[in-house]
N, C-alpha and C positions, 0 to 999 in steps of 0.2 A: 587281563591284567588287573591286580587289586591294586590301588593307591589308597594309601592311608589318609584319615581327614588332616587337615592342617591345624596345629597345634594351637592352642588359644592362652588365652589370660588363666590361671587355675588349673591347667592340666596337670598331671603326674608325669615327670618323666625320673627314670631308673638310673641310677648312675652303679657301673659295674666295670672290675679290671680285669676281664677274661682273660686277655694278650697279651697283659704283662703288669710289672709295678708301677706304680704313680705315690708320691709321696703324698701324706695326707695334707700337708700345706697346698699343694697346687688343686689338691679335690679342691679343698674346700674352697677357695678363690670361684674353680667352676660354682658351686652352690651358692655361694652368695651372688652370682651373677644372674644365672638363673631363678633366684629367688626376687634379684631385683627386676629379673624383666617381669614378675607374674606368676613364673610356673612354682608345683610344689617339687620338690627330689627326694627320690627316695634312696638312700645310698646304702648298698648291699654290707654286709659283716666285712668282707672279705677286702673292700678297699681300703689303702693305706697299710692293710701288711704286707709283709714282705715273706716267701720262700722261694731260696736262690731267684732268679730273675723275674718273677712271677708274685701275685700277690696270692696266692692260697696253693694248696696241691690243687691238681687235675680239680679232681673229684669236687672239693670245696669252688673252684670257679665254675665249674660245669651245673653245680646246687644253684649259684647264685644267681647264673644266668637264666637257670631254667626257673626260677624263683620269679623273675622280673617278666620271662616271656607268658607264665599261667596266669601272673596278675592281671585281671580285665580292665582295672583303675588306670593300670600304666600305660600313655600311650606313647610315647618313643623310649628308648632306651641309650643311652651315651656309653658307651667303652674307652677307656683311654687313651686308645689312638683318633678317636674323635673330640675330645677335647682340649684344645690347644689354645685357651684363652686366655 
């Protein structure tokens, strides 16, 4: 089993809404939170719009996420349904 290292002061974490819409008011509350504990964010094109229930087509959240999983900088990654701050 791999476990990932534990996140510190200055890491990168990915903010993406594969699963669905989040308005950009509630993102941004997550980022300035995260920004106040330390980490950087890096928040994908694609959050804060909106198509019918979902924040991009398929294809444009499938980019985004695969966009955040290639970055070697990024070490965790947030989706909407994990952000509930």
């Amino acid at each position: 089993m791999i476990f990932p290292d534990v996140l510190k002061k200055g890491d990168l974490i990915g903010m993406v809404c594969a699963s669905g819409f989040m308005p950009i008011e509630k993102t941004q509350k997550c980022v300035e939170t995260l920004e106040k504990w330390g980490f950087k964010v890096k928040v994908m094109p694609t959050v804060g719009n909106q198509f019918h229930y979902f924040s991009g087509t398929d294809e444009e959240r499938l980019q985004d996420l695969q966009n955040l999983l290639d970055d070697r900088k990024v070490k965790a990654i947030l989706d909407r349904k994990s952000t509930r701050l």
